[in-house]
C-alpha positions in Angstrom: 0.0 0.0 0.0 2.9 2.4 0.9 4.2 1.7 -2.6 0.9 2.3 -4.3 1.5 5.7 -2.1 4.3 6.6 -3.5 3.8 6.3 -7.2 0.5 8.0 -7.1 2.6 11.0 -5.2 5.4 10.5 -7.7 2.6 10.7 -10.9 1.4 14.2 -9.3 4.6 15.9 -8.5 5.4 15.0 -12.5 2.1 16.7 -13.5 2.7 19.1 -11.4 6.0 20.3 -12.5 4.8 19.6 -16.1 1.8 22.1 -15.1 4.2 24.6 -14.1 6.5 24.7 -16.8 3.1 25.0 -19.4 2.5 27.9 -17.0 5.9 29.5 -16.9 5.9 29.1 -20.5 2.2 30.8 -21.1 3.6 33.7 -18.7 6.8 34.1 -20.5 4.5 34.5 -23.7 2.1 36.2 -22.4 5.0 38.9 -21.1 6.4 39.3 -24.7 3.2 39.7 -26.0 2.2 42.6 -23.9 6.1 44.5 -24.5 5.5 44.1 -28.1 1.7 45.8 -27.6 3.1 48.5 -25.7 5.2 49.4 -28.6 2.0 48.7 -31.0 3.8 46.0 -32.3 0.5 44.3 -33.0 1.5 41.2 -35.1 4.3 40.3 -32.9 2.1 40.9 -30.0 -0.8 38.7 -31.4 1.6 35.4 -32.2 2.5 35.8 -28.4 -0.6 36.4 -27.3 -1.8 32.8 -29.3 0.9 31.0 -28.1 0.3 31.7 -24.1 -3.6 30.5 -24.9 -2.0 27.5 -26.6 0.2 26.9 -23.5 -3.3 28.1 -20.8 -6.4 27.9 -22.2 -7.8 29.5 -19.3 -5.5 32.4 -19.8 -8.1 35.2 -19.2 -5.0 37.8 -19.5 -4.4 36.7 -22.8 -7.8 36.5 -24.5 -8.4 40.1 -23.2 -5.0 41.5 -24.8 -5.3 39.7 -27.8 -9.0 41.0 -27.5 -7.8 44.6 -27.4 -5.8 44.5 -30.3 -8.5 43.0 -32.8 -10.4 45.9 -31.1 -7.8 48.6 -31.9 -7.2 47.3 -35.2 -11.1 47.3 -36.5 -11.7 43.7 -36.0 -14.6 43.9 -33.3 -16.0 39.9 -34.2 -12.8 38.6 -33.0 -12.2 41.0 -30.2 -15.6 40.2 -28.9 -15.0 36.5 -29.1 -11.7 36.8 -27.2 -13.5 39.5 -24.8 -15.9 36.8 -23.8 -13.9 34.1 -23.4 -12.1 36.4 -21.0 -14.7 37.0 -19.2 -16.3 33.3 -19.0 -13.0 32.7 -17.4 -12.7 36.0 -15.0 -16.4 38.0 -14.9 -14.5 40.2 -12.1 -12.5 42.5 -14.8 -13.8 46.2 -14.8 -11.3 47.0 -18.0 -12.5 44.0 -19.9 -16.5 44.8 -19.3 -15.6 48.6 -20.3 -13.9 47.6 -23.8 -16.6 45.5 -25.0 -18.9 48.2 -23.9 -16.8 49.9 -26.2 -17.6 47.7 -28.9 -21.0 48.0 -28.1 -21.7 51.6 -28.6 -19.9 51.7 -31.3 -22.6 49.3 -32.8 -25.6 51.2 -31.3 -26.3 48.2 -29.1 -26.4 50.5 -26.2 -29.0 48.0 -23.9 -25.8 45.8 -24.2 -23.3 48.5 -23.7 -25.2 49.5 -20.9 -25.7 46.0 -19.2 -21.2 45.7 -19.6 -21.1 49.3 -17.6 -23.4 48.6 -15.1 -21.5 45.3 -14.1 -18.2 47.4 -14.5 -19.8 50.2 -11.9 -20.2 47.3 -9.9 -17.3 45.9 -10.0 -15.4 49.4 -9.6 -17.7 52.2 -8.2 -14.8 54.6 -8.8 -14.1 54.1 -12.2 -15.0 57.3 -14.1 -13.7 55.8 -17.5 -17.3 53.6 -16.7 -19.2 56.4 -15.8 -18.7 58.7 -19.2 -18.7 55.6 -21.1 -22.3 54.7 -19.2 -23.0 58.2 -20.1 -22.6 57.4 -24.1 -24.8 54.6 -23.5 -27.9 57.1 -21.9 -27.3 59.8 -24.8 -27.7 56.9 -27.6 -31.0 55.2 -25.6 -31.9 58.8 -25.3 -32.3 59.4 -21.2 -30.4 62.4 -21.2 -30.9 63.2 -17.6 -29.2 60.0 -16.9 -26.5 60.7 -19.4 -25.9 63.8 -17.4 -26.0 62.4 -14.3 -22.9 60.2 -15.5 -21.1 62.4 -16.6 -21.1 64.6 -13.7 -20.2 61.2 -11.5 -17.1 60.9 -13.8 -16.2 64.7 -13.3 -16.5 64.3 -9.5 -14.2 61.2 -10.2 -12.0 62.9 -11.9 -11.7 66.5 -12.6 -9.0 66.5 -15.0 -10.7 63.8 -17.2 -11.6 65.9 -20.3 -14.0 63.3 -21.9 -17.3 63.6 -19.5 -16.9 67.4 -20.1 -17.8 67.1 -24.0 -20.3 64.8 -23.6 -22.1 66.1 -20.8 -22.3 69.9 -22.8 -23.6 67.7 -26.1 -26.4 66.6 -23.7 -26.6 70.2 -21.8 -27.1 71.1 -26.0 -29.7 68.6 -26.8 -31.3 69.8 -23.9 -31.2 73.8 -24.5 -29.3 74.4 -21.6 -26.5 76.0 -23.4 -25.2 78.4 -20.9 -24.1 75.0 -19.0 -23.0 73.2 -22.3 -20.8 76.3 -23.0 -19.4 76.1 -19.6 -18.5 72.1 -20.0 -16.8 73.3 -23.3 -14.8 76.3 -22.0 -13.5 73.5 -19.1 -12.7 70.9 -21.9 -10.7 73.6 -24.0 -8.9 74.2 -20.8 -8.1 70.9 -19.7 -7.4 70.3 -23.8 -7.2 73.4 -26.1 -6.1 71.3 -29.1 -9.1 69.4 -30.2 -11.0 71.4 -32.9 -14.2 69.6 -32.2 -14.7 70.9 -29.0 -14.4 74.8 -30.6 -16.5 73.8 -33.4 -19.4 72.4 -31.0 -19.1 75.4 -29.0 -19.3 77.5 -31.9 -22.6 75.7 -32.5 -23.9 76.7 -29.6 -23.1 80.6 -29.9 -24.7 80.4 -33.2 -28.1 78.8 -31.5 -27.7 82.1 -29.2 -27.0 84.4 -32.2 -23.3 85.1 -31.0 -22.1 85.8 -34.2 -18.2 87.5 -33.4 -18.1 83.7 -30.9 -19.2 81.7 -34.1 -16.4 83.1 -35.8 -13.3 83.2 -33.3 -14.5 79.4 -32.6 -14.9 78.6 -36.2 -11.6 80.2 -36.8 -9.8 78.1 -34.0 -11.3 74.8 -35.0 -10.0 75.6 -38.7 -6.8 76.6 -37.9 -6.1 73.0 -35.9 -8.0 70.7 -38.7 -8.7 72.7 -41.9 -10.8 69.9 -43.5 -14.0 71.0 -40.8 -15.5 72.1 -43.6 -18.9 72.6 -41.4 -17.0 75.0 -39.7 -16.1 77.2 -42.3 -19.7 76.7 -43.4 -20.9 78.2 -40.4 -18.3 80.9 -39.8 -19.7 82.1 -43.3 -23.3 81.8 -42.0 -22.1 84.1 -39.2 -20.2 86.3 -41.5 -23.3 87.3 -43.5 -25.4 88.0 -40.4 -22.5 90.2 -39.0 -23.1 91.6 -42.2 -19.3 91.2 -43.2 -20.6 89.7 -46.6 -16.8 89.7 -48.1 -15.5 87.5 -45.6 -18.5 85.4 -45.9 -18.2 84.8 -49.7 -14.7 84.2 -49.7 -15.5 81.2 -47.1 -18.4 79.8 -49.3 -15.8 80.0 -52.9 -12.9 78.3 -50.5 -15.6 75.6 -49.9 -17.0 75.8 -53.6 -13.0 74.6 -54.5 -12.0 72.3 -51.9 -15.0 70.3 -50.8 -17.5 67.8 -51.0 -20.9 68.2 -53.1 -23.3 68.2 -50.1 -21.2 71.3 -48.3 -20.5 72.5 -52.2 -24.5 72.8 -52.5 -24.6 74.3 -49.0 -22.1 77.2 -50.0 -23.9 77.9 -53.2 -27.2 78.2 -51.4 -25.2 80.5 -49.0 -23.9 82.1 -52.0 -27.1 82.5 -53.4 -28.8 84.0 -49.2 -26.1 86.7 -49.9 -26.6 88.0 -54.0 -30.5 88.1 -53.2 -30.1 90.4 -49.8 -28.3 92.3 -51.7 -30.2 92.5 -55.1 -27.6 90.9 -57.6 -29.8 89.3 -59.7 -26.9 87.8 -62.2 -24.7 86.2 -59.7 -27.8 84.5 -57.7 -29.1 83.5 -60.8 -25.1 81.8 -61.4 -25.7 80.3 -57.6 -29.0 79.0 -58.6 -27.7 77.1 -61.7 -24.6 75.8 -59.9 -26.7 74.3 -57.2 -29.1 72.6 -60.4 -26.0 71.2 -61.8 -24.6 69.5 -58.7 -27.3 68.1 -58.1 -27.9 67.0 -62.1 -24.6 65.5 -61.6 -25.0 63.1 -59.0 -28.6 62.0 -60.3 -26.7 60.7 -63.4 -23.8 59.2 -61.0 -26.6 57.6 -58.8 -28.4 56.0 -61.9 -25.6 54.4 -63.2 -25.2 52.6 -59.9 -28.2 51.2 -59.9 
């Protein structure tokens, strides 16, 4: 019996060892993989990543990293395959539930966006990345209240977190309180003054107040950090004409005319064609008129032949 003993312990100290080289083997992987992601080395990172699942198949670690590059690099069936095998094997990881809530919203299946955030709140009631990401989720199932309620928890979380700022003045916006959605904007210039959005949205909002000489130095800031917002130079030349500066403003609607697409080319025209009525030039609106005919001539042919 005491030999019987012995070869059974001597059969589970082999498996054992054998166990923990597998292990040290899925680590060492699995620790390549991840120095090769943080220098966005994604194929080098993902042949790691595979071979510490082929060593561990309950690698949770690994599922999720791989998971986050397939994410990063567009491919959200995979990264939501490996996401919920990570999950199935740890359902206590906040980051994991907030990346495929990620996913989520950027399919518009906010109820399941929603459903990851809530878990991820659970998990980590401190997490504001959770709370502005929740607050995505409220805007696209329309609760805007809620929305703004998240965002506001994210703030408190966080105050130098720029992201809950934006999207709590797009909801103060959809909701017409846009003394408080310029305020959110002014703190996410200040925390970030280099996103051209963020003056573009705000100019949106002056323009809603009819703060015309506001439309413009926004307008003018977004355009000067991304010159292909061709919406904003759109609606600096909107603002132009009603500050009745109508140079400026057709100078902005023949740069657009030029160097744009036909759906803000049509806009400009019509612009183009606001301005030569007000001031009674017949020939040039008339010019407008036929431009705007001929666009739109043009892509009806283009449109048929694609059918």
């Amino acid at each position: 019996m005491k030999f019987i003993n012995n070869i059974i312990l001597s059969c589970l100290l082999i498996l054992l060892a054998h166990n923990n080289v597998l292990a040290s083997k899925a680590t060492d992987a699995f620790d390549l993989g991840n120095a090769f992601l943080k220098q966005n080395k994604f194929k080098e990172a993902i042949d790691f990543f595979n071979q510490a699942i082929e060593e561990n198949p309950q690698y949770a670690d690994a599922f999720a990293k791989r998971g986050l590059i397939y994410q990063v690099t567009g491919k959200n069936k995979q990264a939501l395959a490996d996401y919920n095998q990570a999950l199935k094997l740890n359902t206590h990881d906040t980051q994991i539930l907030v990346n495929r809530a990620m996913i989520y919203l950027g399919q518009k299946k906010y109820n399941n966006a929603l459903f990851d955030l809530n878990q991820a709140i659970k998990l980590d009631p401190k997490s504001a990345i959770a709370y502005n990401d929740r607050c995505l989720a409220q805007e696209g199932l329309k609760k805007y209240q809620l929305g703004i309620n998240d965002a506001t928890k994210a703030i408190s979380l966080d105050k130098k977190y720029p992201s809950p700022y934006g999207n709590r003045a797009k909801l103060y916006a959809l909701t017409k309180n846009y003394q408080k959605s310029i305020a959110d904007y002014n703190m996410l210039i200040t925390l970030n003054p280099k996103l051209p959005m963020a003056y573009f949205n705000r100019a949106q909002i002056y323009y809603s107040l009819k703060d015309y000489k506001h439309v413009v130095n926004d307008c003018t800031n977004a355009l000067n950090l991304n010159k292909q917002i061709f919406d904003a130079k759109l609606l600096r030349a909107q603002a132009y004409h009603n500050l009745k500066q109508d140079k400026l403003a057709i100078n902005d609607c023949k740069t657009l005319i030029n160097n744009s697409n036909a759906n803000i080319k049509i806009k400009a025209h019509y612009l183009l064609a606001l301005i030569y009525k007000a001031n009674g030039n017949k020939v040039e609106l008339t010019k407008e008129i036929k431009a705007i005919q001929n666009i739109v001539n043009r892509h009806q042919k283009i449109n048929h032949k694609h059918k």
